[in-house]
N, C-alpha and C positions, 0 to 999 in steps of 0.2 A: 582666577575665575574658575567656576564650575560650571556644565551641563544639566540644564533641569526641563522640562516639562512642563509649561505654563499653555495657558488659555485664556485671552483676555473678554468674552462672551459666551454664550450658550450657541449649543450650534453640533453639528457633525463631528466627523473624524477632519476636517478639513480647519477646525479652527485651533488642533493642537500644534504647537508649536517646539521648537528644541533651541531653546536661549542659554547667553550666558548669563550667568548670576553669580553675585560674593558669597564666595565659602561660607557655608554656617559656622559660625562657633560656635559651643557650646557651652551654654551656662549651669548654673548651679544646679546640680544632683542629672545633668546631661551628658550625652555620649555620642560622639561623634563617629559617624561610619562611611567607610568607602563600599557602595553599593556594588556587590557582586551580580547578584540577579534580583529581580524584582518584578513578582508574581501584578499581574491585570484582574479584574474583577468586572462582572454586569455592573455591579452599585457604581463604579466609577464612570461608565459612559452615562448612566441615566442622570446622573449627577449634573456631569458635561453636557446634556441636551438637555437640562433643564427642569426633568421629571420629577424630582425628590426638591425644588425650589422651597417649596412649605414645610419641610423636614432640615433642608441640610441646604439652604442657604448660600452660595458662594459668594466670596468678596473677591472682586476683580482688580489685578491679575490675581489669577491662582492657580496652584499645584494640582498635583494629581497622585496617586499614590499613595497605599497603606500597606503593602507589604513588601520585605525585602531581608537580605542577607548580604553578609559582606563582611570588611574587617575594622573593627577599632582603628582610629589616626589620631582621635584627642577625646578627651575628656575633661568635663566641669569641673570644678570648685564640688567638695563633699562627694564625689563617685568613689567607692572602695571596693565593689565587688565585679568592677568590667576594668580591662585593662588596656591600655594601646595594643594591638598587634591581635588580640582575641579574635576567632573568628564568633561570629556571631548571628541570631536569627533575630530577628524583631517586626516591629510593625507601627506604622506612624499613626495619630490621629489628627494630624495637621494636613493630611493632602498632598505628601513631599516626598514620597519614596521612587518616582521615577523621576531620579536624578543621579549626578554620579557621586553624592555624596548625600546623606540626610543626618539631623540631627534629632534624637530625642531621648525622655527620661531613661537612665539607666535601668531603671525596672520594669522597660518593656523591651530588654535582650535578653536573651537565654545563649547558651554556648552550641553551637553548631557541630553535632556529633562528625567525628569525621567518616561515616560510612554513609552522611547521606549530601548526595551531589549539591553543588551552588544549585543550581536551575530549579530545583526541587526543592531546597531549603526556601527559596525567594518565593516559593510557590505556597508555603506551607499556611502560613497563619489565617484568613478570612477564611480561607476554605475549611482551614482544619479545624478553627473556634467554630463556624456555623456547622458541622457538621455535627462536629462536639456536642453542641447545644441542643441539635433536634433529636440527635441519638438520645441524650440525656433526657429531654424532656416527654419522650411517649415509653420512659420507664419497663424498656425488654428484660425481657425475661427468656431461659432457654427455650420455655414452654409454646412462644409468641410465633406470629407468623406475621411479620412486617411488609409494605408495601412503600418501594421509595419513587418518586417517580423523577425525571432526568436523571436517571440511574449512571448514566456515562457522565456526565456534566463535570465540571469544576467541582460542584460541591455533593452532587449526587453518588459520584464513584469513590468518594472519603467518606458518603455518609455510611454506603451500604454495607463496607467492610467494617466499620466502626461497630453496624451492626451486627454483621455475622460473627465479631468475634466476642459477642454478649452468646450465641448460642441460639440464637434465636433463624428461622428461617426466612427468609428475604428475598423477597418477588420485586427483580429492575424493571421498573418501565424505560425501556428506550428503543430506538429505532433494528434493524434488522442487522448494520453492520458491527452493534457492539454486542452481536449476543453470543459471541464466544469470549471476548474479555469479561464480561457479565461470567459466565459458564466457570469459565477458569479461575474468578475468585468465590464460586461454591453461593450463585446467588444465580437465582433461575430466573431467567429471563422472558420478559412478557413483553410484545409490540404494542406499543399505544397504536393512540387513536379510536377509529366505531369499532363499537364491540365490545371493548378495553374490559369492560366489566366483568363479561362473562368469561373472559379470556384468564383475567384475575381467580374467577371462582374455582376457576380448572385449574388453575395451577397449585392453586392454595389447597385442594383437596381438603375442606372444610371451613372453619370463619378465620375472617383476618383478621388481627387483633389492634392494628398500629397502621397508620399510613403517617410517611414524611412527604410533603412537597415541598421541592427543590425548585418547580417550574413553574408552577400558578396556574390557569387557564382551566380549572373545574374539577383538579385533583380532591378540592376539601369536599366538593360533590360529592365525586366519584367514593370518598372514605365513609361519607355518610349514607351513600345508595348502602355501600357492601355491609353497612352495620358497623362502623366502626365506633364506638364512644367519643365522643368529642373529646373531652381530654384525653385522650390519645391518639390527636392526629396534632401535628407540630408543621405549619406551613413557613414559610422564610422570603413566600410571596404574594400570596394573594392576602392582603389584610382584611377588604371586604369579604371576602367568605367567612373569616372568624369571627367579623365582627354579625354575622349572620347566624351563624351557630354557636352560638352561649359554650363556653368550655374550650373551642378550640385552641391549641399556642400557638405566640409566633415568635417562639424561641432561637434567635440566628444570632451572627458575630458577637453584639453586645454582649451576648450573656455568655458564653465562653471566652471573652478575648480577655487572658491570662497570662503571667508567665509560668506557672504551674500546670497551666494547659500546653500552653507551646510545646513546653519543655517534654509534657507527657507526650505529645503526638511526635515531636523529634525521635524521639527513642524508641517509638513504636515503628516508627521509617527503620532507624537503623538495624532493630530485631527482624526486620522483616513481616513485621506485623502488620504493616500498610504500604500501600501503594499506592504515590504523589504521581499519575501518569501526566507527561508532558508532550501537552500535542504540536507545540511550535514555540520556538525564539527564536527572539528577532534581537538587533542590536536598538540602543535608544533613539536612535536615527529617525528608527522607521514605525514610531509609537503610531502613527496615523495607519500603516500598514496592520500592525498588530492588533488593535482596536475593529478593525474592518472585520479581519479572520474571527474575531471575536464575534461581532452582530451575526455574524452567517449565520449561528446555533449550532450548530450541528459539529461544534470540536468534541475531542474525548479529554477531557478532561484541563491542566492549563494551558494559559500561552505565558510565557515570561519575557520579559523585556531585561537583556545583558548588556545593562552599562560600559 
């Protein structure tokens, strides 16, 4: 038997549970992994209470989890390029990565560079494909002056380095205690909230060319007060706002989630070109605890759960 993370209704942190379950095996062109760390996400609790119902549907009981790291223990019928023993990154579409094992296609691993830590590797993919994506999709340039807003976030503090290392200059929005982490990756930090506009205009010392929101809550406003072009603001939350302003995207995980992607953000970890910050793990015990730390808001960056 194995350790997984099931939920058999909609509900709180109070209705996740830590069961036993039968080893997955893995079938044809699958790959079986013993989970090292494995990264949490917002979409997974809104999921769990229910919010995303008319999107993403759950069949009860169900998993939880889409990102993780760990090592090869077996593998399917027709696998040839992952091996038993491989350390590995990957990422589920099935709901199952907070467990102590999961299994899926061999062409969503990439190899787990060894200069970047399990906690970080487990952490990397949702965060790193939507950051991917929205960096990608408001097309910077060195020339541009970008605005991200949950600048410290999960996905916020992958996106804005993503951005700065296009060349481009990049205004965080986040609260007062991240703005020397802001600071010290060369992205100038601005305190939301009232005002936030004007606060923006001063910093940007002329027009902003790109806003990314991370947060939701009147960011695509806010990019269309400051003049920003509609297709070049990329939100990853607020749907209704885009769907209110003709052109804007809502480019997040789906359209990044690669292994040519993963594989490019690992390797940018281990150059040192980015920073996976990790605000807390927890062991798989205390997934109710770590879920909690999460709804707070206010982490820098992930929490992982260590199998």
């Amino acid at each position: 038997m194995s350790k997984a993370v099931r939920y058999d209704n909609y509900g709180g942190v109070d209705v996740l549970q830590v069961v036993d379950v039968e080893i997955p095996e893995p079938g044809e062109g699958q790959a079986r992994v013993s989970v090292r760390a494995a990264g949490i996400n917002p979409g997974e609790a809104k999921i769990r209470e229910g919010l995303l119902h008319d999107l993403f549907p759950a069949t009860f009981p169900t998993g939880q989890g889409t990102d993780f790291a760990g090592v090869v223990d077996a593998v399917g019928p027709g696998v040839e390029d992952v091996a038993v023993g491989d350390e590995v990154i990957g990422w589920s579409d099935e709901r199952s990565s907070h467990a102590e094992q999961v299994t899926v296609p061999a062409g969503q691993l990439v190899a787990r560079p060894a200069a970047v830590p399990w906690e970080v590797a487990g952490a990397l993919p949702v965060a790193g494909f939507t950051a991917w994506a929205a960096v990608r999709a408001v097309a910077l340039t060195p020339a541009d002056t970008v605005v991200v807003s949950g600048a410290a976030g999960g996905v916020g503090s992958l996106a804005v380095q993503l951005a700065k290392n296009t060349g481009a200059t990049v205004i965080g929005l986040a609260s007062e205690p991240n703005r020397a982490w802001l600071t010290e990756h060369g992205v100038v930090p601005v305190t939301y909230g009232e005002g936030v506009a004007d606060r923006v205009r001063a910093a940007a010392r002329g027009t902003v060319d790109a806003l990314i929101d991370t947060y939701g809550e009147g960011y695509v406003d806010l990019a269309i007060e400051l003049g920003v072009a509609p297709q070049r603001i990329d939100t990853i939350m607020d749907w209704p706002a885009a769907q209110r302003h003709a052109g804007v995207k809502t480019d997040a995980n789906a359209v990044g989630a690669s292994a040519p992607v993963l594989a490019e953000l690992a390797a940018d970890v281990a150059a040192g070109r980015l920073e996976v910050p990790i605000a807390n793990t927890y062991p798989l015990a205390e997934v109710r605890e770590a879920y909690g730390e999460l709804a707070s808001g206010h982490t820098r960056g992930k929490i992982v759960l260590l199998p």
